[in-house]
Backbone bond lengths (Angstrom), bond angles and torsions (degrees), N, CA, C in turn:
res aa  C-N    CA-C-N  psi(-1)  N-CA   C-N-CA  omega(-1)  CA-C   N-CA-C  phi
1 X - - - 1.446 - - 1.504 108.14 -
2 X 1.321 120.34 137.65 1.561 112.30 175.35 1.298 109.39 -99.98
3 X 1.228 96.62 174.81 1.628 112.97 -165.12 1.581 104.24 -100.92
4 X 1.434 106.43 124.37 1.312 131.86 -174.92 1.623 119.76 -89.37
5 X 1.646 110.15 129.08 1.695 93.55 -176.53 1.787 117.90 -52.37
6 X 1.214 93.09 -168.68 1.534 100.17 -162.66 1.700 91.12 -88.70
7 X 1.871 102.05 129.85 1.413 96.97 160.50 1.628 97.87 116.48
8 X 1.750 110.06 -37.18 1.567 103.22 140.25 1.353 134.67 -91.25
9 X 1.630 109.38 177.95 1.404 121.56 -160.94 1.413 104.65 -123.70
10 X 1.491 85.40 143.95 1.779 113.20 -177.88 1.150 105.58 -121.44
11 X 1.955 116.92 160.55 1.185 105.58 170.11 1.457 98.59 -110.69
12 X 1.137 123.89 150.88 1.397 138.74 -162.49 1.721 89.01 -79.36
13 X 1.461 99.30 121.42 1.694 112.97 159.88 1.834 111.42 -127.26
14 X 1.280 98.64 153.27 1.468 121.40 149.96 1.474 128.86 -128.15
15 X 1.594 129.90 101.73 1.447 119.23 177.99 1.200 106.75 -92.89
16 X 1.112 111.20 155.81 1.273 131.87 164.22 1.474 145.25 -87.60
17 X 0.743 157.32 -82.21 1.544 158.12 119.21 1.597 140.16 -94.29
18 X 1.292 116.08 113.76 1.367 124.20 -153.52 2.146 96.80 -70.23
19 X 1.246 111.13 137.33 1.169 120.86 175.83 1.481 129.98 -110.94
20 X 1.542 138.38 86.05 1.189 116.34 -141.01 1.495 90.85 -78.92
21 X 1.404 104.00 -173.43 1.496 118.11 -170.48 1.813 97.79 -159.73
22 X 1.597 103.88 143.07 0.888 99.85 -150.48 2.091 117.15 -94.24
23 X 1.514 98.28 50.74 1.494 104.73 -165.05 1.834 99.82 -129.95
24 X 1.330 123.00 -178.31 1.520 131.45 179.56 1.484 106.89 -34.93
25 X 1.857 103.74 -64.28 1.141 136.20 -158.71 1.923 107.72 -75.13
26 X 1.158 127.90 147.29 1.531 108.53 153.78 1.834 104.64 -141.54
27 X 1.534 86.63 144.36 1.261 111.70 -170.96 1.777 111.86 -39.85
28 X 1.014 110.40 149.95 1.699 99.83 -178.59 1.691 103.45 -105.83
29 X 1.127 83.84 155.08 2.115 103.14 -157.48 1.461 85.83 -60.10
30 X 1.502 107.66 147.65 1.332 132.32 173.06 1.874 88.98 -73.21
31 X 1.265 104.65 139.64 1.618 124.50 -176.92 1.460 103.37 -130.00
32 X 1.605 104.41 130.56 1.458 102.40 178.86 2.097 91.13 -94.44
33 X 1.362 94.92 174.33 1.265 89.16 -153.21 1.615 106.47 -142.85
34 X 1.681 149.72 120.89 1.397 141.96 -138.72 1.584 82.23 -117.90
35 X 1.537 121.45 -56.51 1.384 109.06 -169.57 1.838 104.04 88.81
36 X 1.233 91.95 63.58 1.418 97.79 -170.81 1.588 106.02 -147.15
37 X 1.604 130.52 136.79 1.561 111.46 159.69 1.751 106.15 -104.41
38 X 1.075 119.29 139.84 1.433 122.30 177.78 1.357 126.63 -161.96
39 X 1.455 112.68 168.74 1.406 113.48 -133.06 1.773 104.05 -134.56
40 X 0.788 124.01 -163.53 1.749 125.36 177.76 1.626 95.86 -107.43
41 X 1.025 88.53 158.08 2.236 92.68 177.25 1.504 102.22 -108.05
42 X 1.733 113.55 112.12 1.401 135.97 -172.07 1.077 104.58 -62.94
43 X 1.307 116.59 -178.22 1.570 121.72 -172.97 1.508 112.17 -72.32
44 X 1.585 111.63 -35.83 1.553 117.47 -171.82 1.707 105.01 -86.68
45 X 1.616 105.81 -4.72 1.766 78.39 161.76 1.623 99.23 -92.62
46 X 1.392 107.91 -39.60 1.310 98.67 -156.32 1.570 130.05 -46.59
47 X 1.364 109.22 -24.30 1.406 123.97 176.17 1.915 108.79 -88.94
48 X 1.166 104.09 -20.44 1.776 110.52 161.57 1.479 93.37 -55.74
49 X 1.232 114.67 -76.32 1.812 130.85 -163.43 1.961 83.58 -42.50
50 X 1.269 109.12 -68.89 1.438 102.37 -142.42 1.801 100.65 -65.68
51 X 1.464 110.39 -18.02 2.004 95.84 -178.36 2.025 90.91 -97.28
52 X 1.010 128.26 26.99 1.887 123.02 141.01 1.439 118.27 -117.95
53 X 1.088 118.61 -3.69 1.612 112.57 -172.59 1.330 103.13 -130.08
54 X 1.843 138.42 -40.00 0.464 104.67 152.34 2.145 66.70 144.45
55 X 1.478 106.70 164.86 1.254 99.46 -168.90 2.052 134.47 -74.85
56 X 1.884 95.06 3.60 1.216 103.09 165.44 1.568 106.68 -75.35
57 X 0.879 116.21 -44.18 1.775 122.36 -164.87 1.637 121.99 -56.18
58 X 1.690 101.35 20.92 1.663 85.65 171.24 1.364 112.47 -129.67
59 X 1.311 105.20 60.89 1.042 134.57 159.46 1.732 126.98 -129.06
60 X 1.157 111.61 153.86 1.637 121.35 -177.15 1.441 112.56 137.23
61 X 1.458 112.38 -172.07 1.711 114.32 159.51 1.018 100.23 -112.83
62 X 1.414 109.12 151.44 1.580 138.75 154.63 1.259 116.39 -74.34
63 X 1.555 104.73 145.83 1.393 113.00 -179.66 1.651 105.55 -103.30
64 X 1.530 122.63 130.59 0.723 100.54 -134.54 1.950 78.05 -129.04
65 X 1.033 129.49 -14.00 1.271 159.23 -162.88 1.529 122.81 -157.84
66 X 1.333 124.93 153.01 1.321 133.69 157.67 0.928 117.67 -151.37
67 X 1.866 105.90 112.18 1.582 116.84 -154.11 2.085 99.58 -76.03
68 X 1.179 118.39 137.79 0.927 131.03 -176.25 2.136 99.65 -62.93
69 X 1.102 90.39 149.35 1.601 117.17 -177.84 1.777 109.04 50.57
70 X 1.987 115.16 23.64 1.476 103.13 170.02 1.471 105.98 -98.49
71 X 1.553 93.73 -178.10 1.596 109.47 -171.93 1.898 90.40 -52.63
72 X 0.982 115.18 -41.87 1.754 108.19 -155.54 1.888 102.77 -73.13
73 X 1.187 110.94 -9.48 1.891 109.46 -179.16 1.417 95.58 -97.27
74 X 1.510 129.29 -23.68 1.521 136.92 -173.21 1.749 92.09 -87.16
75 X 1.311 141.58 -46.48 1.464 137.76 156.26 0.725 110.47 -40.76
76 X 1.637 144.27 -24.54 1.290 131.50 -142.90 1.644 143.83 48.90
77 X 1.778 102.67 14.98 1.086 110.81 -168.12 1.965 106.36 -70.81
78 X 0.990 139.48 172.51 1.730 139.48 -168.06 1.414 114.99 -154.80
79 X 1.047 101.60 158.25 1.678 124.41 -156.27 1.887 82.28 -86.42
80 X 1.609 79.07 134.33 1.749 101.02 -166.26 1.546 128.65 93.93
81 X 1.515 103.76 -5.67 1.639 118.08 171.25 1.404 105.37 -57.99
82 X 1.372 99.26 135.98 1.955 109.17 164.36 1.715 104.28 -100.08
83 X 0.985 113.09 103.94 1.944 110.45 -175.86 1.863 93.34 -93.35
84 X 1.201 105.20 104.11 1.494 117.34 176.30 1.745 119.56 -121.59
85 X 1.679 100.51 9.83 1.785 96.56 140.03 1.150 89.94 -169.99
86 X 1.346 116.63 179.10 1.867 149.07 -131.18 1.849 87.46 -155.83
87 X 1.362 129.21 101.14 1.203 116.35 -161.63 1.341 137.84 28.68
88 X 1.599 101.87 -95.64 1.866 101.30 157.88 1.254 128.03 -107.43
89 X 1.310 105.84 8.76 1.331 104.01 166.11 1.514 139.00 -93.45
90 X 0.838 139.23 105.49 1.561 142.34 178.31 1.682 117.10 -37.19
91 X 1.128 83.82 139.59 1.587 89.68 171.47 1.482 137.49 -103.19
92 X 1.379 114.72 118.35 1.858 101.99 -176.93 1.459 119.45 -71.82
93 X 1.747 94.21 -70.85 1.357 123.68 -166.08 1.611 117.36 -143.13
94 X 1.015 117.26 -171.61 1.824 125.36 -165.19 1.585 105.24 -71.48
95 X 1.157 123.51 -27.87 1.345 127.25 -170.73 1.712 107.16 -93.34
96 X 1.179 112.15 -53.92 1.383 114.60 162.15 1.711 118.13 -32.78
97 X 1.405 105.18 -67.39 1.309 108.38 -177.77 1.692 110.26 -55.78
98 X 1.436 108.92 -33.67 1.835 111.26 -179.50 1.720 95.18 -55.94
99 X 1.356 106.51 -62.70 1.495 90.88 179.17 1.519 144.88 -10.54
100 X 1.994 72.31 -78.06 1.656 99.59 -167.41 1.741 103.52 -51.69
101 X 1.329 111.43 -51.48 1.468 104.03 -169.63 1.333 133.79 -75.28
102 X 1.868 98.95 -16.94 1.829 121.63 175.53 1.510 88.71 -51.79
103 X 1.476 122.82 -49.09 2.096 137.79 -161.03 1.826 80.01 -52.05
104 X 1.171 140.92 -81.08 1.545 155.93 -177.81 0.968 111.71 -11.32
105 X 1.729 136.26 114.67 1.727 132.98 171.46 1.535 119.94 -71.20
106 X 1.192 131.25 129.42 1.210 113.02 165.90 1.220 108.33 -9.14
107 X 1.988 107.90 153.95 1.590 106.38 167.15 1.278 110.47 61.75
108 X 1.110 157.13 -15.66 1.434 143.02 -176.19 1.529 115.56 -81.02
109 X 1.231 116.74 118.52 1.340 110.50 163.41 1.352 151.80 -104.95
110 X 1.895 113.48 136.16 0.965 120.67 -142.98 1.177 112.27 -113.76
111 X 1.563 135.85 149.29 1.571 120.37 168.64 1.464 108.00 -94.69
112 X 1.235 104.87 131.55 1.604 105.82 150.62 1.008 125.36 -105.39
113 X 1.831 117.41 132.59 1.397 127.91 -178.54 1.756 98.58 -76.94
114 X 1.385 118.20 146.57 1.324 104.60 178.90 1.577 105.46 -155.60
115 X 1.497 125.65 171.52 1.593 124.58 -172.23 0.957 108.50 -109.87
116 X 1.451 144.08 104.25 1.192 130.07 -176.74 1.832 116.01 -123.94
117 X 1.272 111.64 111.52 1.622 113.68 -146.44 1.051 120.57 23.26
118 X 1.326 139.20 -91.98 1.634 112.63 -171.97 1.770 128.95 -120.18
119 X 1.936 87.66 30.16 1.361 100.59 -149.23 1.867 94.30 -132.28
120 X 1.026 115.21 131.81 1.567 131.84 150.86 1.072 112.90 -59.69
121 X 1.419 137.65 124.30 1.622 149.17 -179.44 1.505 92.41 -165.34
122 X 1.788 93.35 135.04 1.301 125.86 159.28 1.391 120.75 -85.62
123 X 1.355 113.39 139.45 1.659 106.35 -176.40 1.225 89.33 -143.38
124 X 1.290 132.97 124.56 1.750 168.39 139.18 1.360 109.36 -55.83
125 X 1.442 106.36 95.65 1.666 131.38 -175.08 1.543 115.47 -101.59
126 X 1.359 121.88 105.38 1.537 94.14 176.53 1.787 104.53 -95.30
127 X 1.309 117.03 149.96 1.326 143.82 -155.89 1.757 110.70 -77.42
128 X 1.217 117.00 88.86 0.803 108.72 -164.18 1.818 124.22 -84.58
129 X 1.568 118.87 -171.52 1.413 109.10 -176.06 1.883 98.87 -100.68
130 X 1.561 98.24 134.71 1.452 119.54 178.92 1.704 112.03 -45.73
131 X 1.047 122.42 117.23 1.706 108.96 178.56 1.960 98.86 -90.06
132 X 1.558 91.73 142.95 1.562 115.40 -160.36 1.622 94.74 -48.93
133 X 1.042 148.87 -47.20 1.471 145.69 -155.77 1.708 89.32 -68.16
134 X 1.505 132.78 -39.08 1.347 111.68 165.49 1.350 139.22 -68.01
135 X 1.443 105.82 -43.27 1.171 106.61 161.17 1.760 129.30 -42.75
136 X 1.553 114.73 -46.69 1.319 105.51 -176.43 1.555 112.00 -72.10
137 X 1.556 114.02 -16.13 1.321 97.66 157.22 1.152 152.33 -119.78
138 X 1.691 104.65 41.12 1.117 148.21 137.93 1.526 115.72 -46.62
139 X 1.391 106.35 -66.82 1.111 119.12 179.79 1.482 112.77 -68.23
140 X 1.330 149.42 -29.00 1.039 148.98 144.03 1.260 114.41 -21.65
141 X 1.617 91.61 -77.06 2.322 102.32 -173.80 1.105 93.94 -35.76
142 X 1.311 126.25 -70.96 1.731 112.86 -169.02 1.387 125.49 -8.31
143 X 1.627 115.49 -45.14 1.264 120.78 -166.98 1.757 109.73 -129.71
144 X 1.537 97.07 23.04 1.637 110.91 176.68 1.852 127.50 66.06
145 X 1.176 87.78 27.46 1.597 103.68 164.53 1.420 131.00 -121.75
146 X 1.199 118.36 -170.55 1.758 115.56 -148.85 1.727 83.90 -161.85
147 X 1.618 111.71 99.99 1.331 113.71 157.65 1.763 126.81 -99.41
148 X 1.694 108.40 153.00 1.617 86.50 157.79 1.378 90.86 -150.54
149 X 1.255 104.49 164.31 1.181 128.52 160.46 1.691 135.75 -54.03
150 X 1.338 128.65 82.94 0.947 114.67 -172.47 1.392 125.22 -112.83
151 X 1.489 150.47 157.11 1.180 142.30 140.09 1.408 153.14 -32.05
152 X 1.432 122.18 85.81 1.480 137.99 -144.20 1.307 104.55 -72.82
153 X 2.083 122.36 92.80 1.323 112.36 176.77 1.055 106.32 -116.74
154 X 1.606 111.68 8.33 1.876 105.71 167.32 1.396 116.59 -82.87
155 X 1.451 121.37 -14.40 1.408 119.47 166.66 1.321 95.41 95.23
156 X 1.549 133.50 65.74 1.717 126.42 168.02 0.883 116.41 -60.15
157 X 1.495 107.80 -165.03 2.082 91.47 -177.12 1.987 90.62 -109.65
158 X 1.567 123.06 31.28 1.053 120.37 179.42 1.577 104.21 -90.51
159 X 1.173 104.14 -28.68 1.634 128.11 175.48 1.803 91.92 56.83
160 X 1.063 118.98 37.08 1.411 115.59 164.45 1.889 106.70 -77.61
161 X 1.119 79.38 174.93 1.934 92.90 173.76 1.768 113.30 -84.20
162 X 1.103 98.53 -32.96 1.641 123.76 172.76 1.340 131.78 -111.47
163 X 1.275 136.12 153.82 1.497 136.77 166.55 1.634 123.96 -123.52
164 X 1.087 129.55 142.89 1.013 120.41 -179.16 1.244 112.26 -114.24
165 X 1.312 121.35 120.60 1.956 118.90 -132.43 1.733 78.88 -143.15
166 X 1.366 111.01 111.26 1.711 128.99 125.42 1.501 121.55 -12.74
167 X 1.217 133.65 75.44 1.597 133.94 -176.54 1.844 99.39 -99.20
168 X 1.464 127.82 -2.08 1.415 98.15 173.79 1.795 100.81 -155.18
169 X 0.820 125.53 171.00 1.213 109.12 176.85 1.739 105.32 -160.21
170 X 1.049 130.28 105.85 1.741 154.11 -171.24 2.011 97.13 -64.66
171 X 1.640 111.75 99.03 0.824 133.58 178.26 1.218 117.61 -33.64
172 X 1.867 113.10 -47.46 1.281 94.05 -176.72 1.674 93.66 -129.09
173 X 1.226 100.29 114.07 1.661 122.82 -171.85 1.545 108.02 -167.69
174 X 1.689 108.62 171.35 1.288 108.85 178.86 1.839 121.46 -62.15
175 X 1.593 103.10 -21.72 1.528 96.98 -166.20 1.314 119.89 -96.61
176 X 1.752 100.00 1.70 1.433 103.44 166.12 1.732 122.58 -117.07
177 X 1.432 89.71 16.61 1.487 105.61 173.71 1.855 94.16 -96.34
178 X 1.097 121.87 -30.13 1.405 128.07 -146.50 1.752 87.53 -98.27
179 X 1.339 122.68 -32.30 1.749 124.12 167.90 1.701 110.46 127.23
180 X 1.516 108.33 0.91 1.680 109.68 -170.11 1.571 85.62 -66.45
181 X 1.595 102.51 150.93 1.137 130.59 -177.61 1.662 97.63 -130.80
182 X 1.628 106.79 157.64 1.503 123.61 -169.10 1.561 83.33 -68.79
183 X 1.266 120.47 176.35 2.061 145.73 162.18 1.975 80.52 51.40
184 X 0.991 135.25 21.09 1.698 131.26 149.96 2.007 105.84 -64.88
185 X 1.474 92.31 130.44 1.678 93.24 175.81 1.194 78.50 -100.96
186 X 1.603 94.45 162.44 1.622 132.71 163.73 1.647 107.65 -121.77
187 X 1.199 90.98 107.40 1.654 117.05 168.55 1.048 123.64 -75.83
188 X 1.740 114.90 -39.97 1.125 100.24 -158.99 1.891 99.86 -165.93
189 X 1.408 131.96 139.54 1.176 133.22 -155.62 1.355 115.77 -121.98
190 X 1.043 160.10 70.34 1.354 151.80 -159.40 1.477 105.82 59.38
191 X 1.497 123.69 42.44 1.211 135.43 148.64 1.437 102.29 101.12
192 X 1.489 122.67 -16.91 0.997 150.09 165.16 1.793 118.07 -43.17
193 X 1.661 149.23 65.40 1.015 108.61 178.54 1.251 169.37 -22.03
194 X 1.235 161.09 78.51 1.378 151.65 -173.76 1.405 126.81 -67.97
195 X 0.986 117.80 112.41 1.585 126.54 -174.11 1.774 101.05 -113.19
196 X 1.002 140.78 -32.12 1.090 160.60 -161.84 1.297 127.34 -139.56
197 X 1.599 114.97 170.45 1.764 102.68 177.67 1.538 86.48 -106.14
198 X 1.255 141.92 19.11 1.767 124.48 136.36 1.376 98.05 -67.94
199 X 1.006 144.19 -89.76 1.407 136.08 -154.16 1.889 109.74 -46.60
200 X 1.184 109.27 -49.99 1.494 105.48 174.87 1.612 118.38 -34.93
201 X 1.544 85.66 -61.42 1.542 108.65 -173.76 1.579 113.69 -30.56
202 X 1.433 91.41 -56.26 2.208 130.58 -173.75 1.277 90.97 -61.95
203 X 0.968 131.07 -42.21 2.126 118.74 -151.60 1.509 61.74 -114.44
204 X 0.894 147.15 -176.39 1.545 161.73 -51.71 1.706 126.17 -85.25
205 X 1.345 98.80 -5.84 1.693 113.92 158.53 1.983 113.72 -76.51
206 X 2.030 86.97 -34.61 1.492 79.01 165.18 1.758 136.75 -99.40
207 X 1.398 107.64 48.44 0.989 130.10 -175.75 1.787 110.75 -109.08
208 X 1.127 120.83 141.89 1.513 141.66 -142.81 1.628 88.43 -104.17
209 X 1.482 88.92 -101.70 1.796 126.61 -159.85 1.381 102.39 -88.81
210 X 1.032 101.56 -59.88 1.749 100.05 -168.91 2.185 103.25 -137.29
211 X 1.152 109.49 179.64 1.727 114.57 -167.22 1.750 88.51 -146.84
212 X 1.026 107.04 116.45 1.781 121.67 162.09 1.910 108.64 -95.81
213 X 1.266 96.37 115.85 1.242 104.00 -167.72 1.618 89.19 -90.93
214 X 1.702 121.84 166.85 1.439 108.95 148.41 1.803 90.53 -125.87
215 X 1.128 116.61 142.34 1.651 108.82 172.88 1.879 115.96 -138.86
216 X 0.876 100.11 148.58 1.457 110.84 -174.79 1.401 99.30 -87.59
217 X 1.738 130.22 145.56 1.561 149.97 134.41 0.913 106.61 -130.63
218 X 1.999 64.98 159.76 1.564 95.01 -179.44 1.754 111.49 -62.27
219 X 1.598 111.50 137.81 1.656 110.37 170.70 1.078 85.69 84.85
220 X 1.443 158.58 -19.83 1.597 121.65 170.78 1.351 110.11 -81.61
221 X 1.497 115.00 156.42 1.488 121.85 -166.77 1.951 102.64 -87.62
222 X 1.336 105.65 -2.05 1.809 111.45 -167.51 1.885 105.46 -167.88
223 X 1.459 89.05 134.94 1.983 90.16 178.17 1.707 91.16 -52.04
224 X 1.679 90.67 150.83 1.736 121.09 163.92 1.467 113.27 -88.16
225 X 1.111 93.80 140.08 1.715 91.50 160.53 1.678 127.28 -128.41
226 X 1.764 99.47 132.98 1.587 89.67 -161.99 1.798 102.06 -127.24
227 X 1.171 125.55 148.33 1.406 121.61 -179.06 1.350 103.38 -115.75
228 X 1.146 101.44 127.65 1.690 105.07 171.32 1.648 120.59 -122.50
229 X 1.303 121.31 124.00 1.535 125.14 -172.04 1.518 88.13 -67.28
230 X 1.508 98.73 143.94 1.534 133.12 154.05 1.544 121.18 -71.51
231 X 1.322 104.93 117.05 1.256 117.33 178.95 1.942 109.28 -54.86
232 X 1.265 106.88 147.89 1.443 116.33 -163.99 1.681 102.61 -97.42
């Protein structure tokens, strides 16, 4: 997952170990999963944190969300939490914490130290499993896009039941250097079909060096095809 400026939201992942499999497609890594959106801590909290706690404390992530039915609303952790360590580990920033918890197995449970107005509280999270609609756009950020899943009632020529439709696309990244445009379908992944964001997910986790998209728009007379190198 990449790291987002300050002020947007992520959903908190941890994967685990990639498993190849021996077909086109490969399975996408089991992800443990917090169920959280969060953010970097700005300058005007950080100096809040540092005149109650004291001048280490302006640092951590903010909680910035708590996605309904994850491990982190079953913790009881809450929107406005500062999570500034992972058992014994301390917390800086948004990427740090991606780390620390990607290291975490499914199921494992973890404490988080956290700030909550003027009080230190621990909250004991167990790590939950990633549901597939994150993962595929997981796998997207990689290459600076934003998929979802939608319902095909214009009739593509995929004639699936579903589409897996491009809704954002990160200006300066590979997929808008490469020409994907937002409402772009994805048909098709390293030759791989996509009917779904399981199949998306599958063909583009199993991608190496580079990902050959094929995608359908609106006003073109025939799907495009675009390859975009994988970030290292």
């Amino acid at each position: 997952m990449t790291r987002l400026p300050v002020g947007r939201l992520l959903c908190l992942a941890a994967w685990c170990l990639l498993v190849p499999v021996a077909v086109g497609a490969q399975a996408p890594p089991e992800m443990g999963w917090l169920g959280v959106s969060i953010s970097e801590v700005n300058e005007e909290l950080a100096e809040r944190l540092g005149s109650i706690f004291g001048p280490a404390a302006g640092t951590g992530v903010q909680v910035v969300d708590v996605l309904k039915g994850g491990p982190a609303e079953a913790a009881g952790l809450e929107r406005g939490d500062v999570i500034v360590r992972v058992d014994a580990q301390p917390i800086w920033d948004v990427r740090q914490l991606q780390r620390v918890v990607r290291a975490q197995p499914i199921s494992t449970r973890v404490v988080l130290s956290v700030l909550r107005g003027t009080s230190r509280v621990s909250v004991p999270v167990t790590v939950g499993r990633m549901p597939l609609a994150a993962k595929a756009q997981l796998a997207g950020e990689r290459l600076g896009f934003v998929v979802r899943e939608v319902e095909d009632t214009a009739g593509g020529r995929s004639q699936a039941p579903v589409r897996v439709v491009i809704v954002f696309v990160d200006p300066d990244s590979p997929a808008s250097r490469a020409g994907l445009q937002p409402q772009d379908t994805i048909v098709r992944v390293n030759d791989q079909p996509v009917q779904d964001l399981e199949g998306f997910a599958r063909a583009l986790w199993g991608s190496q060096k580079s990902a050959t998209l094929v995608v359908e728009r609106r006003g073109a007379s025939s799907p495009l095809s675009v390859t975009l190198p994988i970030p290292g």
